[in-house]
N, C-alpha and C positions, 0 to 999 in steps of 0.2 A: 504494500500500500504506500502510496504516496503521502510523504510529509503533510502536504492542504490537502488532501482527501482523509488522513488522519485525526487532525484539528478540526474538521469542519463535521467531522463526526461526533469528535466527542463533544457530551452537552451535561447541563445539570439534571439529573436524574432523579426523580424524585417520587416514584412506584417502585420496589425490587418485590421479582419471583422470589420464595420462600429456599428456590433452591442453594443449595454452598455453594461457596466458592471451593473449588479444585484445587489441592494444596501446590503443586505444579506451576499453576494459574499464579497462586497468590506467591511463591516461590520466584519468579520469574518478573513479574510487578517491584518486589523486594528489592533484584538484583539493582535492577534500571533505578532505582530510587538509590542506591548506596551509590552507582555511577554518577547522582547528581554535582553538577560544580559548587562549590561555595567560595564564601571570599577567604584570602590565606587558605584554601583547604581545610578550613577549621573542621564541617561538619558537626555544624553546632545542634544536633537535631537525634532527639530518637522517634522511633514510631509505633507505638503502644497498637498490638492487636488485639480485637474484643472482640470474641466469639462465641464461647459460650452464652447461655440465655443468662444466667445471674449477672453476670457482667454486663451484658447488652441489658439489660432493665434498668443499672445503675446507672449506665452512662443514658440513656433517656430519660435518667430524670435530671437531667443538664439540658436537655434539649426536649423538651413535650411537643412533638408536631405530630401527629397521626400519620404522616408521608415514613419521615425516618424511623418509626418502630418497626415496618416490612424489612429493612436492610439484615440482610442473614450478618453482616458483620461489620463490624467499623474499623478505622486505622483511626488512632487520635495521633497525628504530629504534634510532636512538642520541641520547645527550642531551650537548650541548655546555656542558660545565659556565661555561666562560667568557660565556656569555649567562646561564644559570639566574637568575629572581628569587630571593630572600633576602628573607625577612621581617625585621623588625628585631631578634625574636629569635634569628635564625637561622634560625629553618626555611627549609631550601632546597626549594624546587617544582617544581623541573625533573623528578623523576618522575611528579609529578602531572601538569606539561604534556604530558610524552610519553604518557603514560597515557590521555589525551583524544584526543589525537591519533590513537593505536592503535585507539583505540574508533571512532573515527570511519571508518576504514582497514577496521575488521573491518563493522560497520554497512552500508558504505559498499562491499564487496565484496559482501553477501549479498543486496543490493538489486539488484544484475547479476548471479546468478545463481552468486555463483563461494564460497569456500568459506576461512575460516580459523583458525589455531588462536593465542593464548596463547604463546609456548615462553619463558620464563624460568629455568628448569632446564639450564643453557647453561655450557657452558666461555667465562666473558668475556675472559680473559686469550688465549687462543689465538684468538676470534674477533676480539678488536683484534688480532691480529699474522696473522690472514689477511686482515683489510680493512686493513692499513694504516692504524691509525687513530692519530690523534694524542692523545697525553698527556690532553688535555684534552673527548677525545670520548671516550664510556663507552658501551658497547652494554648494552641496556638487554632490547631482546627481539627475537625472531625470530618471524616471522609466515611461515611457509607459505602459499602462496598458488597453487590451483587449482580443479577443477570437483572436488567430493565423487564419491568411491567409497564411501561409505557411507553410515548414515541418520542421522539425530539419534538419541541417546539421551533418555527423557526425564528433564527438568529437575524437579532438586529445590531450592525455596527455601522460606526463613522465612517465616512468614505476617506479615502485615502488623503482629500485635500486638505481633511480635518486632522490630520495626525503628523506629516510627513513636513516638515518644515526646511526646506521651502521647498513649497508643492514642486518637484521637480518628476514628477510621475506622469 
């Protein structure tokens, strides 16, 4: 499959079939997300899987939608501030790195068939205290992850003149 035929496929998903995920499937999703680049290399990022039903209950109640309790299972990305690059002004990147890395997760899912969404809209304070997370790790988003029960909506974006400065396209 081609690169834009890839992206232009993957969407936010927000129906999943009841059925698993393929440990192979999710094995493979895994790798391409550890190949993510960050800044320095740091890899300021783990990726918490939740699959059993106890677990997927806790972390739903971080997030109450009736869409994401279908999801057979979640990825919650989290960013380890204690690794995160710093610029010398400050800016810290460790969202950015996680950000790549999710991208690459979701890209990286619809390339096998399987289906994911965005969830940032999220209780982070009660989902650190159902993972367990320490001080220094921040959960950043929640990726639902299964085979779509629904269809794409379609996508609406800027047209290239709106992005590309100076429109030289």
């Amino acid at each position: 499959m081609k690169f834009l035929d890839l992206v232009q496929s993957r969407y936010s998903c927000r129906s999943y079939q009841p059925a698993p995920v393929e440990t192979d499937k999710l094995r493979y999703i895994m790798e391409c997300v550890r190949m993510a680049p960050s800044a320095v290399n740091r890899q300021p990022w783990r990726f918490h899987i939740v699959s059993d039903d106890a677990a997927r209950a806790a972390l739903r109640a971080c997030y109450d939608r009736e869409w994401f309790a279908s999801a057979p299972m979640y990825i919650v990305a989290t960013l380890c501030h204690d690794y995160e690059w710093v610029r010398a002004d400050g800016k810290r990147h460790g969202d950015i790195d996680v950000a790549i890395a999710v991208e690459h997760l979701c890209l990286a899912a619809t390339e096998v068939g399987l289906a994911t969404c965005w969830v940032c809209n999220f209780d982070a304070m009660a989902c650190s205290r159902t993972l367990k997370l320490e001080p220094v790790e921040e959960p950043i988003v929640i990726i639902p992850l299964g085979y779509a029960a629904d269809a794409p909506r379609p996508k609406s974006r800027k047209d290239m003149s709106d992005i590309i400065v100076p429109d030289v396209l």
